[in-house]
C-alpha positions in Angstrom: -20.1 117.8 -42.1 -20.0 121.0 -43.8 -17.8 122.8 -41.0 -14.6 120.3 -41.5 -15.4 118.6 -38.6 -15.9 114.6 -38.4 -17.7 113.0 -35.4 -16.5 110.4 -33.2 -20.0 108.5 -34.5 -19.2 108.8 -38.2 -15.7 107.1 -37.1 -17.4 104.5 -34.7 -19.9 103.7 -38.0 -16.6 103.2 -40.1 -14.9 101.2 -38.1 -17.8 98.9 -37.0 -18.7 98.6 -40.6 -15.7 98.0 -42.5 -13.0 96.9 -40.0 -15.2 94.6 -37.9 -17.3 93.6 -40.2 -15.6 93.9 -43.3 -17.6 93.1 -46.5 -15.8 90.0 -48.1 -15.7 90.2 -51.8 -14.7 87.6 -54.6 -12.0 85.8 -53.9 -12.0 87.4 -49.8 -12.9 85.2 -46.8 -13.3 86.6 -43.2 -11.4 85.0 -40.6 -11.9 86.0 -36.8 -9.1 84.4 -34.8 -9.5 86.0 -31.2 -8.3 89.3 -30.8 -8.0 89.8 -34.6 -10.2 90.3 -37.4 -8.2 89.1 -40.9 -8.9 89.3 -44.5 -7.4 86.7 -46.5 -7.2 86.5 -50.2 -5.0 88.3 -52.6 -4.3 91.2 -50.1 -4.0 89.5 -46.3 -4.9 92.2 -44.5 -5.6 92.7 -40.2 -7.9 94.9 -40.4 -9.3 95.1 -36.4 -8.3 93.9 -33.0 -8.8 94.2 -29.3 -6.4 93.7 -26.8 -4.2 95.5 -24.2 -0.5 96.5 -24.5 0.3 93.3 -22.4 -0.9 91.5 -24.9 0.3 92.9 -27.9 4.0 91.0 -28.0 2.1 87.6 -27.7 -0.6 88.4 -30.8 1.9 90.2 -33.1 4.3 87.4 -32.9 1.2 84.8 -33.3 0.1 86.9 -36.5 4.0 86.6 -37.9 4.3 83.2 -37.2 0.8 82.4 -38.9 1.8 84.6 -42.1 5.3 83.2 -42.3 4.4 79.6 -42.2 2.0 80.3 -45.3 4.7 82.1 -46.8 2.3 85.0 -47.4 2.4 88.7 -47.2 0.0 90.5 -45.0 -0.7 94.3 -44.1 -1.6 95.3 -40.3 -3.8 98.9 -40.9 -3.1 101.2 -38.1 -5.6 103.8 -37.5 -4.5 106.7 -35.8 -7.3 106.3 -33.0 -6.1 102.7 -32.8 -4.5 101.1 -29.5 -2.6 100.0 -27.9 0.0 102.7 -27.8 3.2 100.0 -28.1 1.8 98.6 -31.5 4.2 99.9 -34.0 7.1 99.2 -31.6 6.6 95.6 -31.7 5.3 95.5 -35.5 8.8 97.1 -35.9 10.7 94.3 -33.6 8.6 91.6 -35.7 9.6 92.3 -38.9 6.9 94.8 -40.2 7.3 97.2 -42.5 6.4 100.6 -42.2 4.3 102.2 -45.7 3.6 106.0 -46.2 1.1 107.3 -43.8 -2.0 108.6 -45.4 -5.7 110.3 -44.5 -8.3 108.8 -45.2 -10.9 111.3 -46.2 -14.9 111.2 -46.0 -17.5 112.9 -48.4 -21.2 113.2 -47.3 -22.6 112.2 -50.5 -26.0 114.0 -49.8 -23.8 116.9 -49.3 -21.5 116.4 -52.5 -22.5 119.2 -55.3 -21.4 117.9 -58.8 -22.7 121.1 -60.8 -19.5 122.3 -61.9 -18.9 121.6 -65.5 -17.2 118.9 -66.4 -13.8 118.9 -68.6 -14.8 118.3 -71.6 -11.4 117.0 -72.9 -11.7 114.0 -70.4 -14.0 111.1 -70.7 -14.8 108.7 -68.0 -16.0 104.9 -68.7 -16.5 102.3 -66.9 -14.1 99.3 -67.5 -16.5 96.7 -69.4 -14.0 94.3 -71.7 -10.8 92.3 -71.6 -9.1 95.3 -73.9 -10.3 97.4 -71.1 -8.6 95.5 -68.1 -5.3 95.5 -69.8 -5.5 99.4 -70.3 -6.6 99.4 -67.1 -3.5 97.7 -65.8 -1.2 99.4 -68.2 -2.6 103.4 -66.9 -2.1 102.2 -63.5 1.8 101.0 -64.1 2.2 104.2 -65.7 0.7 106.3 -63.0 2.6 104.6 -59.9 5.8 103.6 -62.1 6.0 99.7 -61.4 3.7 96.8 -62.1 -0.2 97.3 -59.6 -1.2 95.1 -57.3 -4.2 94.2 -59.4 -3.4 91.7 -62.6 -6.5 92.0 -65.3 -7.4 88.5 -63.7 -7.8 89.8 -60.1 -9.9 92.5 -61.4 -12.1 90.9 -63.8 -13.1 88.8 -60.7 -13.6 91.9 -58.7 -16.1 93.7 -61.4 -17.8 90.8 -63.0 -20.8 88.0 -62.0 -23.1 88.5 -59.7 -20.7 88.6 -57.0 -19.0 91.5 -58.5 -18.6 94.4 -55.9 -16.1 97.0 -57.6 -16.4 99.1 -60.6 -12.8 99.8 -62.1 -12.5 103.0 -64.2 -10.9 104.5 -67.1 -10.3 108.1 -67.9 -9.5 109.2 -71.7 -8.2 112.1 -73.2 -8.8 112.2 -77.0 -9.1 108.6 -77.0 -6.2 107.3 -74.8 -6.4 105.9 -71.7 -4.7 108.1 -69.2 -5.8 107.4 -65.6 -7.3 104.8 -63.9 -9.3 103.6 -60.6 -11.4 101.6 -58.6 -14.9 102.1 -56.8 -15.0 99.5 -54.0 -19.2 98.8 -53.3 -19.7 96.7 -50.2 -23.2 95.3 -49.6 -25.4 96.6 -46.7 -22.6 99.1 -46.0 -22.8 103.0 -46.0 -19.0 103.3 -47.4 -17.9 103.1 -51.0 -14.9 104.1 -51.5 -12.3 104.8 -54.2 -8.7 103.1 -54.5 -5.8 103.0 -57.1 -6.8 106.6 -58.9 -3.7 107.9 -60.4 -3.2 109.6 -63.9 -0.4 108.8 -66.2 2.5 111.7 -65.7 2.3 113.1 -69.1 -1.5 114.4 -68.4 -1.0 115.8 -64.8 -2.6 118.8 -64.2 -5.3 118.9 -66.4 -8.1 118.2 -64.6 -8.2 114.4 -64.8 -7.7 112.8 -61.6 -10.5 115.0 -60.4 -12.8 114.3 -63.0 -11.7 110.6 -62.2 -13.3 111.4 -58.7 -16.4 112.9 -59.4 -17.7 110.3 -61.6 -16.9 107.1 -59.3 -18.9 109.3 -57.1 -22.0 109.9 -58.9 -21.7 106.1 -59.5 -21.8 105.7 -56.0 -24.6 108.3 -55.1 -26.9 106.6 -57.9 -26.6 103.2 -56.0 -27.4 104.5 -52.4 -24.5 105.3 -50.8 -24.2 107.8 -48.3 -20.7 108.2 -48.0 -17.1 107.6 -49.7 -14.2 107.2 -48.7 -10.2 107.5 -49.9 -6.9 106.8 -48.3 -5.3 109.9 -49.7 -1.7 110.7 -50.2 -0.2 114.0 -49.8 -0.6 114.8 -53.6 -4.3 113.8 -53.8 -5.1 115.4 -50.4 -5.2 119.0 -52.2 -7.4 118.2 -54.7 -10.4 116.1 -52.7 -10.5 118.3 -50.1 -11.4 121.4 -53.0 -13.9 118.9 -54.1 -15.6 118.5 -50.6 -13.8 116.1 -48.8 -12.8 116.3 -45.3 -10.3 114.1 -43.3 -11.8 111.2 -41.2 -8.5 109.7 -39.3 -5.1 108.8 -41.0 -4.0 105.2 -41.0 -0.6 103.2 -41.9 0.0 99.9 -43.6 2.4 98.1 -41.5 3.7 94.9 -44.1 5.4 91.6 -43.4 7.1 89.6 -46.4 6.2 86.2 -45.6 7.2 85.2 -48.8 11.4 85.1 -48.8 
């Protein structure tokens, strides 16, 4: 992958491995209600489907109905290679929300070269006690400016027991906690990948959200992964792809409130 340029099998892997066969985590089940893959648990998401544009008025509205009788939220992940072409048009007419756009970016982590020295103002340590789950929440609110997804109780479920299949992250500058993330590790799956990295405004700038990168992904490299993956913002974009990242496919959340 060194000349920018992603296959069409790298995607096909991706998508077969964590869209249609998503790893289910603590607290995740898998349901497969035909055309439609979903992911139920804290975060409902639809995460694959097949059908044809004739269909897609009939499952969208079967989806809404389904969410808004729970009275639960639930994200629909467009892909930009996804079909069919009408999709957002009737997510629109059903009462979906559009969210940002992003890329999601790929690093080869056989190709990833971590020799550059590291910042020696900024520490990185894994999130390991309850003191460290509320920094962990607190860095994050600070970061994104309202209250994450995530509660400490979510996440200690996430990283602890035998179960556990995320490593959550904090980043320190002479002492303090400053910026936080996730490293999402699915069993029997090539893909980690990172989520929720941001840095606290104060210390933007200096080298931490990178630093925040490269150590999830030598955690990732030591347990066997061959890949990892982001959904990167525009502000983010700049610095992964300096580290070695390239851009896979963008994607878009598409959210219903089934909660009024």
């Amino acid at each position: 992958m060194g000349d920018g340029c992603v296959s069409v099998a790298l995607l096909d892997r991706f998508d077969a491995q964590m869209r249609w066969d998503p790893p289910a985590g603590p607290g995740v089940r898998i349901e497969r209600a035909d055309p439609v893959v979903r992911e139920r648990g804290s975060h409902n998401l639809i995460a694959a489907w097949d059908f044809g544009a004739a269909e897609t008025e009939s499952v969208v509205a079967r989806e809404a109905a389904f969410f808004r009788a729970l009275a639960e939220d639930v994200e629909w992940k467009v892909y930009a290679h996804d079909r069919p072409e009408n999709l957002a048009v009737v997510l629109a007419a059903h009462g979906f929300e559009p969210e940002e756009r992003e890329t999601v970016m790929v690093l080869k982590l056989g190709d990833f070269d971590d020799a550059s020295p590291a910042n020696g103002d900024v520490e990185v340590r894994m999130v390991r006690t309850p003191a460290d789950l509320d920094a962990y929440v607190a860095v994050t609110a600070r970061a994104f400016g309202s209250a994450p997804k995530s509660t400490a109780e979510t996440l200690a479920a996430r990283t602890t027991g035998e179960a556990a299949d995320t490593i959550a992250a904090l980043a320190f500058v002479a002492g303090d906690p400053v910026a936080a993330g996730r490293l999402e590790l699915p069993p029997g799956r090539a893909f980690a990948s990172l989520w929720g990295g941001g840095t606290d405004p104060a210390y933007r700038g200096r080298g931490v959200y990178r630093r925040l990168v490269v150590e999830r992904m030598r955690w990732a490299r030591a347990r066997g992964y061959g890949y990892v993956t982001v959904d990167a913002q525009e502000t983010s974009r700049p610095i992964l792809e300096r580290i070695g990242f390239i851009a896979l496919t963008t994607v878009q959340g598409w959210v219903l409130a089934g909660r009024e």
